[in-house]
Phi, psi and omega in degrees: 000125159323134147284141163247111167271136181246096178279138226194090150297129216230145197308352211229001183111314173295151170231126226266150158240141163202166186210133194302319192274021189231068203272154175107339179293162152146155202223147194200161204196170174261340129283154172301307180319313165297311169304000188260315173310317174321297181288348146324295146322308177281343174287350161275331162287301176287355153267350186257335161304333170305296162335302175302304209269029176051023203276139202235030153281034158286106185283159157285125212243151165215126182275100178259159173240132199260003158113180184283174188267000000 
């Protein structure tokens, strides 16, 4: 299963990356790109806390990214 990633320029400039099936996740930057590294990053952190607390509600991610909002 895909993850759909989602870019956003949000009114202050900043740019939000974020995807439904990772709630709580989501990454932001002065570019998109960095919001896409960002949320990467954090998304790699919320698996492995998933991990730690034996937590087994991980999808299985091939990460796309589906374009601005």
């Amino acid at each position: 299963m895909a993850l759909l990633l989602r870019t956003e320029q949000i009114e202050d400039g900043y740019w939000i990356a974020e995807c439904t099936d990772t709630p709580g996740c989501w990454g932001e930057g002065d570019t998109e790109q960095e919001a896409m590294d960002c949320y990467c990053d954090v998304l790699l952190g919320w698996v492995e806390l998933k991990q730690r607390d034996g937590d087994d509600d991980i999808p299985p991610m091939d990460l796309t990214w589906t374009g601005r909002a």
